[in-house]
Structure formats: structure tokens, C-alpha cells
C-alpha positions in Angstrom: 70.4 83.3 151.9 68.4 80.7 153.6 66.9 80.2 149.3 70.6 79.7 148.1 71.0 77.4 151.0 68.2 75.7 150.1 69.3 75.6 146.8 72.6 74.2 147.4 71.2 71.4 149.2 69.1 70.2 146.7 72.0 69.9 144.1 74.5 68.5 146.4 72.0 65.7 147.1 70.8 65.2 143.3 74.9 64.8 142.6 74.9 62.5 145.6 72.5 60.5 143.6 74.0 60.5 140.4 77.7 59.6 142.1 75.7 56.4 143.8 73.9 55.6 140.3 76.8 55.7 138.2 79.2 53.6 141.0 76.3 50.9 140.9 76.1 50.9 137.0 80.1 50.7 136.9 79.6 47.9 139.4 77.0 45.7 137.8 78.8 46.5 134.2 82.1 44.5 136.0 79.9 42.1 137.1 78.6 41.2 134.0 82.0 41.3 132.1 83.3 39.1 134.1 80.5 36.5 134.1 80.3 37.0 130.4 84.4 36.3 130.7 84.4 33.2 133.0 81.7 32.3 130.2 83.6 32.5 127.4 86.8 31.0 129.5 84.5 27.9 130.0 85.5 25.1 127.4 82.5 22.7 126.5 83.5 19.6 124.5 81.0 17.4 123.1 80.9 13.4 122.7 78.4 11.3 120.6 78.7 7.6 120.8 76.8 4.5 119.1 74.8 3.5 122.2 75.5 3.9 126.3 74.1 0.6 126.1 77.2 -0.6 125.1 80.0 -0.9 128.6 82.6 0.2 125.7 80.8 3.7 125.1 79.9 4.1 128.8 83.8 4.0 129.5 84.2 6.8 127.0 81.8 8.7 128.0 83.9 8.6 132.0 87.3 9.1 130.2 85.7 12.1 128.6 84.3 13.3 132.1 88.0 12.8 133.3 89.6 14.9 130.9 87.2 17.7 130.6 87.4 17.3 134.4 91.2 18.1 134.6 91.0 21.2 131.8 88.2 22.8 133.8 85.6 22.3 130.9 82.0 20.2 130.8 81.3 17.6 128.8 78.1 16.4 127.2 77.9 12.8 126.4 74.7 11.8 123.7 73.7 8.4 123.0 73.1 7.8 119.0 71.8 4.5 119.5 73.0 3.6 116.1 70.4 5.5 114.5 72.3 8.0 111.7 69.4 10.9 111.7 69.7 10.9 115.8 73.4 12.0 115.5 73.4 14.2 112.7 71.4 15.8 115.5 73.3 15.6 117.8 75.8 17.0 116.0 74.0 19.8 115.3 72.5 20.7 118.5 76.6 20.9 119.2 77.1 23.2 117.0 73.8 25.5 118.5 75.6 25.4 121.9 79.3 26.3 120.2 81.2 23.6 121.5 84.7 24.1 121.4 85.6 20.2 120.3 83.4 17.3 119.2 84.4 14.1 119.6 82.5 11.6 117.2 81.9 7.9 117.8 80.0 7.7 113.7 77.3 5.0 113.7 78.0 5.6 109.9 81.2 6.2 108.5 79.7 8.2 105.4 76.3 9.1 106.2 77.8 11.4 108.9 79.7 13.4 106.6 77.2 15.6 106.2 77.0 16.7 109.7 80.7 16.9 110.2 81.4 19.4 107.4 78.4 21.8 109.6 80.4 21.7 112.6 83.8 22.3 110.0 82.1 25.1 108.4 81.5 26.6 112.3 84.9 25.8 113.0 84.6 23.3 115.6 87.1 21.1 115.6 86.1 17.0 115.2 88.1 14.7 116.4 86.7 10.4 115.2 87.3 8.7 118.3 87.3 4.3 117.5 85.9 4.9 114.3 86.8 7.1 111.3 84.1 9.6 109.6 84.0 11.4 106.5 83.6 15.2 106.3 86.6 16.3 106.8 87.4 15.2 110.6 90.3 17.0 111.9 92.0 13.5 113.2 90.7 9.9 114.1 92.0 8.4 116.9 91.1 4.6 117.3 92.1 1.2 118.7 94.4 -0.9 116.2 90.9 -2.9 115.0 93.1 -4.5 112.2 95.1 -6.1 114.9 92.4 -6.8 116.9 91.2 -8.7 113.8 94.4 -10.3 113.4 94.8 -11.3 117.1 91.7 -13.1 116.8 92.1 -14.4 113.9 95.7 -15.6 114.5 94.2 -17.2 118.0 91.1 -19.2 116.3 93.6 -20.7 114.0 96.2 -22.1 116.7 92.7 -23.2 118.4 92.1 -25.3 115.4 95.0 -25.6 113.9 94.3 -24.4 111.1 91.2 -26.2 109.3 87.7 -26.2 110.3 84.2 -24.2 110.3 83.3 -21.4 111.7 81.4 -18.3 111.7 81.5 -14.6 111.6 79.0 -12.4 113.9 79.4 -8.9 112.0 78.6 -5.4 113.2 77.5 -2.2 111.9 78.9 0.1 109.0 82.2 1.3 110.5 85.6 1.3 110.1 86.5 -0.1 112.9 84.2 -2.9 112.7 85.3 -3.5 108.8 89.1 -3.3 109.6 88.0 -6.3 112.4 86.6 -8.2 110.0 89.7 -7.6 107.2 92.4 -8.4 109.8 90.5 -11.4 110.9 89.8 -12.4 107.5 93.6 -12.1 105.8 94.6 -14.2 108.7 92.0 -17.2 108.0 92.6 -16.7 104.4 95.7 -18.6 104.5 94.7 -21.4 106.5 91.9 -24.2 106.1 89.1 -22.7 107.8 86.1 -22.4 106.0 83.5 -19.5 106.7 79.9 -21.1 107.3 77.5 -18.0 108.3 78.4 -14.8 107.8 75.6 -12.2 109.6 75.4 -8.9 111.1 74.7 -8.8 114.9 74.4 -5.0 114.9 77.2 -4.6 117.8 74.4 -5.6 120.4 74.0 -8.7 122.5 70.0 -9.2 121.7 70.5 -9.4 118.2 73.8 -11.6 117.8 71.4 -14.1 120.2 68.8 -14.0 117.6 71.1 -13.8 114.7 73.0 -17.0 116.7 69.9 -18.8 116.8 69.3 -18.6 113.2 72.8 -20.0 112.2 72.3 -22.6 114.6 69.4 -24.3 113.2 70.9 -23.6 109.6 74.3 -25.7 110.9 73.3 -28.8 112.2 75.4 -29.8 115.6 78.8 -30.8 115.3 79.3 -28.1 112.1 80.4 -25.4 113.9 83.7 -24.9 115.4 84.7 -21.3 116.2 82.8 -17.9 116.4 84.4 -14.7 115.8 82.3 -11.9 117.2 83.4 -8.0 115.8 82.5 -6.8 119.9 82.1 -8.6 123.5 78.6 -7.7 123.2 77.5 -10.0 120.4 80.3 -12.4 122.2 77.5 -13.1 124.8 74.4 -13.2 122.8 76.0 -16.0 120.8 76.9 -17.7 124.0 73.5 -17.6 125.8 71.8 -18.6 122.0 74.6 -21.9 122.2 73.3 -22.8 125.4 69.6 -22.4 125.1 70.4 -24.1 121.9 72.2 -26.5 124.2 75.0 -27.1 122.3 77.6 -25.9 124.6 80.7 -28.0 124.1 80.4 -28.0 120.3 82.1 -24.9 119.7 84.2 -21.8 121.1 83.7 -18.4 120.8 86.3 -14.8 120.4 85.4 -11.5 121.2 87.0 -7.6 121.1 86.7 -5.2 123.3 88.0 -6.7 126.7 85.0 -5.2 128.2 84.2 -6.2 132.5 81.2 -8.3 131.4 83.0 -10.3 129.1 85.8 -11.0 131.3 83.6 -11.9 134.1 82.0 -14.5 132.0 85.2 -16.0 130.8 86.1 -16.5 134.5 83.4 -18.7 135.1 83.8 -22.5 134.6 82.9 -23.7 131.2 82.7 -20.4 129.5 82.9 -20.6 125.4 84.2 -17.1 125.1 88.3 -18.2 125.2 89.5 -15.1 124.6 89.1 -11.0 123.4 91.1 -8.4 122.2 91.1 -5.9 124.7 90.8 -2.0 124.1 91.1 0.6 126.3 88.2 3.4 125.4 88.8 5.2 128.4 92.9 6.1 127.0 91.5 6.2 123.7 89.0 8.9 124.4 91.2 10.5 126.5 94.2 11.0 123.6 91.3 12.2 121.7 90.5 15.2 124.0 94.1 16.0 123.8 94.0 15.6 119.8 91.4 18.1 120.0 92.6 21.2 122.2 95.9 21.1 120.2 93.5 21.6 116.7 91.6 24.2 118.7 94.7 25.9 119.7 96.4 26.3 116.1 98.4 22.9 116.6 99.3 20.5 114.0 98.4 16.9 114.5 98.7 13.3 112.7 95.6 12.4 111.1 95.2 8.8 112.4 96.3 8.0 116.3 96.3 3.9 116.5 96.1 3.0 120.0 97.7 -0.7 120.0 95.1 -3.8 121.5 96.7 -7.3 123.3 95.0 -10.4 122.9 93.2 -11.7 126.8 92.5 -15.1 126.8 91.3 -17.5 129.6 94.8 -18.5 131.0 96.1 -14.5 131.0 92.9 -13.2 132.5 94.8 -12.7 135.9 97.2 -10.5 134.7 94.7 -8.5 132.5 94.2 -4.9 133.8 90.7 -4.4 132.4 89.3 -0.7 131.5 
């Protein structure tokens, strides 16, 4: 008896064991579903811009951290730094970490086509965002840079009226820096104004100061009336190469973007930048993360979103909003 006892301890504590084993495997089983859930659950939307060293991109890269904010989802902003090879890296460290969206500022309209058909082929949806790319982008969604051309250009001819010199501060391969330049350029077309210099400032205030300087001594003083930069950037390297140039007075200078720096510089007294056509990157940005979850979710979008621009000169400054 006292065996069977014995016995029948033994078992009941070896099923004891077992119950306690199996509740605990059962537990950390539901444990790790449901991380492995929330994980899946957890959107993660990707951004590449031209350079953070830009204000415009930095203001993107917020309006992206406001949106993912408000659907719950993280968002990883990369600085390209105009350098094609660096996003198509980018780009494809997105598609490593299965993004669910990628938005894509291109440095290079065509060379990034490449890298957008990988993340097509993975089925990530890519939403352009200021720029358009080729590859097969699902929609672009951009600031009306043909307006923004045509504001400035319509402005520099009233300036003017109509006849006189002047000179274009280009930007890199883009669409949005080319439609600039085309707006601006069917507006002159049909007035007086002559173009002098014609260079490419690379969207960055360093080198439209050096590229500035080079024009300057090519165009003796008094030869020069107007400069239309393609970004607010180049806007203030061409100012600070007029005045170390010191020829201040001798000519004014337009802008896009509407960016805080710029508009603090036309505030101050003698500024040459008269006016800029003002964006808004952090809407733009924002409409594109929309753009985006409707693709992911089975939606049907328009291919090109224009987000409309208005012309901020020195006398409307106060009543300017800013980004």
C-alpha cells in the first residue's frame, strides 16, 4: 500500500510538472504572437531627400515625422546629399527593412529608376515627393515648379519692365528644378531681357557663391540686372558673392522656396533678394504620406498631385505664413 502510495505521488507530481510546463509554453507562445503581431501592425515609411543641409528637406523630413506620428508608424529620414549611388542605397537598404511606403526626393530623375523598379518589384509602394522619378513611381506629388518659374519670371519682368540682363543660377537634374527654369524662361521669352550667364549652382549656397563670383568678373559692373536663382539657397550665395564683390546696388536677385533663412534676409535693410516663390514642403510631404497608404491599401490615386506656390516679395513679407 504504502508502494502504490508512493507510486501515486510520484505521478501526480510528474503531471504537476508537465500541467506547469505546457501553461508556461502556451504563455510565452502568446507572448511571442502578439509581439510578432504589434510587429507586423507597426507601419515604417521611408523618406530620402537631396541633402538635410538644405532648410527645404529638413521641413520634409518634420512633416514626415508628423504624419507617421499621427498613423502610429516610424519614419526614417536619409540624407542623399545629391550623390545618385548614395540613394540607390538608400533605397535599397528600404527595401531590406520592408518598408511599407517610400517616399523619394530623386537627386536624379532617371538615374534612380533603377532603384525604384527594386522597391516595385518588392511591392513597396513609391510615392516622388517635389520631384518626379522614373521607374514606375506609384504617384508624384510636387509643388507647381512651373509656376514658381512663372511667378518669378512674371516678377523680374515688371521689375524691369521688360528689357535688360540678367542671369540664371541653375540647379541639379530634376524635374522640379527644369520645370523652374521652363516656366521662368517662356515668361522672359516674350519680353526684352536677355540671358547673360547661365550656370549650375547645384541647389547649394557654397557653390552659387562661387559660381556668382565667376559671372561676376565675366560681366563687368553695371551689366547685370536681375538673378533668378532655381532655390533660396543659391539665392544667398549669389548675394554674399555681390557684396564681397561689392557691387550691391547694381543688381536684384529672386529666389523659390520661401524658406525662414531667406525670409529673414529679405527683412533686413538693403537686402537684394526682392522676392521668392514660396512652397510648403512640410503639406507637400504630408499629402504624400497620404498618397501613399491609399496605394498601400488597394486605392486608386492621380498620378501627379500639384501643390499650388504664391509669389512673397519684400512688401508682402508680413502677411507671409512661412513653413
Amino acid at each position: 500500500m504504502k508502494k502504490n502510495t508512493k507510486t501515486l505521488f510520484v505521478l501526480v507530481f510528474l503531471l504537476i510538472i508537465a500541467l506547469m510546463s505546457a501553461c508556461s509554453s502556451a504563455s510565452e507562445s502568446s507572448s511571442g504572437s502578439a509581439g510578432q503581431e504589434n510587429g507586423d501592425d507597426k507601419l515604417t515609411i521611408g523618406l530620402t531627400v537631396g541633402t538635410m543641409a538644405n532648410p527645404f528637406f529638413v521641413a520634409m523630413g518634420k512633416g514626415a515625422e508628423e504624419a507617421g506620428k499621427d498613423l502610429g508608424a516610424e519614419v526614417l529620414v536619409e540624407s542623399a546629399e545629391y550623390d545618385l549611388a548614395k540613394q540607390t542605397s538608400q533605397i535599397e537598404n528600404f527595401i531590406t527593412k520592408k518598408v511599407d511606403v517610400i517616399l523619394l526626393n530623386a537627386v536624379d530623375s532617371k538615374g534612380i529608376a533603377a532603384a525604384v523598379q527594386q522597391a516595385k518589384d518588392a511591392g513597396i509602394p513609391v510615392i516622388a515627393v517635389d520631384t518626379n522619378a522614373e521607374g514606375g513611381v506609384d504617384a508624384t506629388v510636387t509643388s507647381d515648379n512651373y509656376q514658381a518659374g512663372q511667378l518669378a519670371g512674371e516678377y523680374v519682368v515688371e521689375q524691369l519692365n521688360g528689357k535688360g540682363n540678367i542671369v540664371m543660377i541653375d540647379g541639379p537634374p530634376v524635374s522640379a528644378v527644369t520645370d523652374r527654369i521652363q516656366g521662368f524662361e517662356d515668361v522672359i521669352k516674350q519680353s526684352g531681357i536677355k540671358v547673360v550667364a547661365k550656370q549650375n549652382g547645384e541647389g547649394n549656397r557654397e557653390k552659387a557663391l562661387s559660381v556668382m563670383e565667376s559671372i561676376l568678373q565675366a560681366n563687368p559692373s553695371g551689366s547685370i540686372d536681375a538673378v533668378f536663382a532655381i532655390n533660396d539657397p543659391e539665392a544667398i550665395g549669389v548675394e554674399i558673392a555681390q557684396e564681397q564683390a561689392g557691387r550691391k546696388d547694381e543688381f536684384f536677385i529672386v529666389g523659390v522656396d520661401g524658406a525662414p533663412e531667406v525670409t529673414e534676409a529679405m527683412k533686413k535693410e538693403g537686402s537684394s533678394i526682392m522676392a521668392t516663390s514660396a512652397q510648403s514642403p512640410s503639406e507637400m510631404v504630408k499629402k504624400a504620406v497620404e498618397i501613399g497608404m491609399k496605394v498601400k491599401n488597394g486605392e486608386k490615386v492621380d498620378e501627379m498631385i500639384k501643390v499650388p506656390v504664391e509669389l512673397v516679395t519684400q512688401e508682402t513679407l508680413d502677411s507671409y505664413k512661412g513653413w
